[in-house]
C-alpha positions in Angstrom: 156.5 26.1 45.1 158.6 23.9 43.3 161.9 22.3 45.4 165.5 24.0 44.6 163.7 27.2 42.8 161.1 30.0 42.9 160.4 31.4 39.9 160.9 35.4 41.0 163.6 34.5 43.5 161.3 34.9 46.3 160.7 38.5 45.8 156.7 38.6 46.6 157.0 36.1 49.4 159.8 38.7 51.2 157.6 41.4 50.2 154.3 39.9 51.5 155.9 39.0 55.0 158.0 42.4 55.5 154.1 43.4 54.8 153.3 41.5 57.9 151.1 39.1 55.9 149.4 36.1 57.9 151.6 33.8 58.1 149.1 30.9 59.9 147.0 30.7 56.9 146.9 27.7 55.5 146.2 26.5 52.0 143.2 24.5 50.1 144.8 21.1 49.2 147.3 19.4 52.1 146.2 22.0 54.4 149.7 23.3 54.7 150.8 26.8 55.9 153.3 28.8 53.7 156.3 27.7 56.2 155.8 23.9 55.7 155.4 24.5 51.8 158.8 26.2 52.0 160.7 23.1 53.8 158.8 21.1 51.3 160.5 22.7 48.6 164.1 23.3 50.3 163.6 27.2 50.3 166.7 27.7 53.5 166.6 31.4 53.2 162.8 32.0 52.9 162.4 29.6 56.0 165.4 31.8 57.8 163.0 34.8 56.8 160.1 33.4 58.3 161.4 32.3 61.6 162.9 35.6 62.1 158.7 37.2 61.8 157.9 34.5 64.6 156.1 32.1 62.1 153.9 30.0 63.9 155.2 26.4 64.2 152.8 24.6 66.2 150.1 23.9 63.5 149.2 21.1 62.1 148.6 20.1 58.4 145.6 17.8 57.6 148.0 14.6 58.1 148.9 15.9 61.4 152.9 17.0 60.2 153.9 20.3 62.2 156.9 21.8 60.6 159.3 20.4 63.0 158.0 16.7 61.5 158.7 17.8 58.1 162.1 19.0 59.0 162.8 15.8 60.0 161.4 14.4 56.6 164.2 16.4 55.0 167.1 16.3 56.9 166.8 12.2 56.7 166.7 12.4 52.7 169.4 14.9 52.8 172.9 13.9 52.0 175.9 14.1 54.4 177.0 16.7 52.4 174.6 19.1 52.7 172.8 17.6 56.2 174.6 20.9 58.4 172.3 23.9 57.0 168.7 21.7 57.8 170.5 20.3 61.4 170.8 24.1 62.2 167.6 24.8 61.0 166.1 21.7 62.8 167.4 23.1 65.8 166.2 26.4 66.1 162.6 25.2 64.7 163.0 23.1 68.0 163.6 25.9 70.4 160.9 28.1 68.2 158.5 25.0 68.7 159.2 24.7 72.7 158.8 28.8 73.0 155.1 29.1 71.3 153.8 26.1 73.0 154.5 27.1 76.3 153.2 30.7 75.4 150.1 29.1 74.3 149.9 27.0 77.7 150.5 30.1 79.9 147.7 31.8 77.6 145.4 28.6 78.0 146.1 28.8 82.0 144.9 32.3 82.1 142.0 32.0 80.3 140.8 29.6 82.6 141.1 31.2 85.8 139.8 34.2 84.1 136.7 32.6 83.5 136.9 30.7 86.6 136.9 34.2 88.4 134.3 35.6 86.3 132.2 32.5 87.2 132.4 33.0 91.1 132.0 36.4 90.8 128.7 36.0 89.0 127.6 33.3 91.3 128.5 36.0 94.3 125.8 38.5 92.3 123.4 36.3 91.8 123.9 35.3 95.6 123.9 39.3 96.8 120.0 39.5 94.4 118.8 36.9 95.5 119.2 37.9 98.8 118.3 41.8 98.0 115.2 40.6 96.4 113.8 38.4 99.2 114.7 41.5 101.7 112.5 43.5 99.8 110.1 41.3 99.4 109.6 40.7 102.8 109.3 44.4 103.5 106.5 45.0 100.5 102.8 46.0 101.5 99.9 43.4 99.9 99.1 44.0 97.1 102.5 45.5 95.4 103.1 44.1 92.1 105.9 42.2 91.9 107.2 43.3 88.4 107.4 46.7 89.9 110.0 46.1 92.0 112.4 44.1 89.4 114.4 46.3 88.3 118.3 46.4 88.0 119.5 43.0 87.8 116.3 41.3 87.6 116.6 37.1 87.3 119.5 34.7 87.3 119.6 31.2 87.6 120.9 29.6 90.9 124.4 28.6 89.6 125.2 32.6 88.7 124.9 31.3 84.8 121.9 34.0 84.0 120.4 35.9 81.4 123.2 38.5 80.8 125.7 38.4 77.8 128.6 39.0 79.9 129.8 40.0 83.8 130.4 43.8 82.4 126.3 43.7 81.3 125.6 42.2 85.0 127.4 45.0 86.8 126.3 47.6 84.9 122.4 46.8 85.5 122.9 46.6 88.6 125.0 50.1 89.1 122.1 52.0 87.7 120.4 54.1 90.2 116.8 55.1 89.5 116.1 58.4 87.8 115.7 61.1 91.1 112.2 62.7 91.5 113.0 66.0 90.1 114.4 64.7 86.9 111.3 62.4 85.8 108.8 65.2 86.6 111.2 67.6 84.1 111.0 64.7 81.3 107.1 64.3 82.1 107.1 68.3 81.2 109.1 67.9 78.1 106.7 65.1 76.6 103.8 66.8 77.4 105.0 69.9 75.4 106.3 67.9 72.9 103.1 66.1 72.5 100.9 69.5 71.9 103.5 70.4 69.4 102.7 67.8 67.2 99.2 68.1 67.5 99.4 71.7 67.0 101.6 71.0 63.9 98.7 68.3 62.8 95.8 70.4 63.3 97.6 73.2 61.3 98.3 70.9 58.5 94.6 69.6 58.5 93.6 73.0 58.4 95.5 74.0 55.8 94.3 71.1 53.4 90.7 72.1 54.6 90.9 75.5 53.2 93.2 74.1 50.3 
C-alpha cells in the first residue's frame, strides 16, 4: 500500500474481506496486520470497511503500535483541515478497542475457572480411586494379583494431575462396566470358530500345493 492511492481502487481488498478473509494475519516485514497498513497509508474508506467486519484492534505490531497508536501517529501529522475524518475514526477505533479487550478478559476469566473446575473435579476422582482401590484391596484374598484388579481408571498422581489426556478420557474409563458373563463366553465361541477356520483354510491350501 502506498499513502493517498491503491492501484485497483481497493477492489481485491473489498473482495477479499466481503470473502470473510482473516483479517488478524499479519505480514513478514513490520509485522503489521492489513488494518494498520491501511492507516499507514490513509485508506479512510477501506479502514471504515474493516471496522464494520469487527477487525481486530488489539494486536500488536513488532514495535509494540496497536492501531489505536498509529491513529494517533496520523491524526497529529494531519492538518486542521482535514483532522475531523481521522478524530472520528480515532474515536470509534477507541470504543472498538475498549469492546474486544474486555471480550477477551471475560474470555480469559472463563477459561480459568473452567480449568480451575476441571482441576478439582479431577482431584475429587482421583480422591473417589484412591479410596475405591484401597477398599478393595482390603477385601482381596492372598495371593490375588494386583494388576488384576486395575482396571477402569487405574493410577493418578495425588494432586488429581494423572495419566489421562483430558477429564472426558478420566470419566469415561471409569464408566466402563466389565463385559457380563454371558457375553465373554459368546466372544470366547466366536474366536474359537474363527480360529479352526483359518486353519481349515491353511490346511486346505497346504494340501492343495501338496498335490499341485
Amino acid at each position: 500500500l502506498v499513502r493517498g492511492g491503491i492501484g485497483d481502487g481497493g477492489f481485491r481488498i473489498k473482495s477479499l474481506v466481503e470473502a470473510g478473509a482473516d483479517l488478524s494475519l499479519k505480514g513478514c516485514s513490520g509485522g503489521n496486520t492489513a488494518l494498520m497498513m491501511l492507516i499507514q497509508a490513509g485508506q479512510l474508506d477501506l479502514i471504515h470497511l474493516f471496522l464494520l467486519h469487527d477487525v481486530p484492534v488489539t494486536l500488536t505490531n513488532d514495535k509494540g503500535q496497536t492501531p489505536l497508536n498509529l491513529t494517533q501517529q496520523i491524526l497529529s501529522k494531519t492538518p486542521p483541515t482535514s483532522i475531523m475524518p481521522w478524530h472520528d475514526l480515532l474515536s470509534q477505533i477507541t470504543k472498538l478497542t475498549q469492546t474486544q479487550t474486555q471480550k477477551i478478559q471475560a474470555q480469559n476469566s472463563a477459561r480459568t475457572q473452567a480449568n480451575a473446575h476441571h482441576r478439582e473435579r479431577q482431584r475429587h476422582l482421583s480422591a473417589t480411586n484412591q479410596t475405591n482401590r484401597n477398599a478393595q484391596n482390603r477385601r482381596q484374598p492372598v495371593g490375588v494379583d494386583q494388576d488384576v484388579l486395575r482396571r477402569g481408571l487405574g493410577t493418578l498422581e495425588a494432586n488429581g494431575r494423572g495419566y489421562f489426556p483430558s477429564l472426558f478420557a478420566l470419566q469415561f474409563q471409569g464408566s466402563v462396566p466389565e463385559p457380563s458373563a454371558s457375553f465373554a463366553d459368546l466372544e470366547k465361541r466366536e474366536r474359537r470358530r474363527l480360529d479352526w477356520i483359518l486353519k481349515g483354510i491353511g490346511f486346505f491350501v497346504l494340501v492343495y500345493f501338496l498335490i499341485a
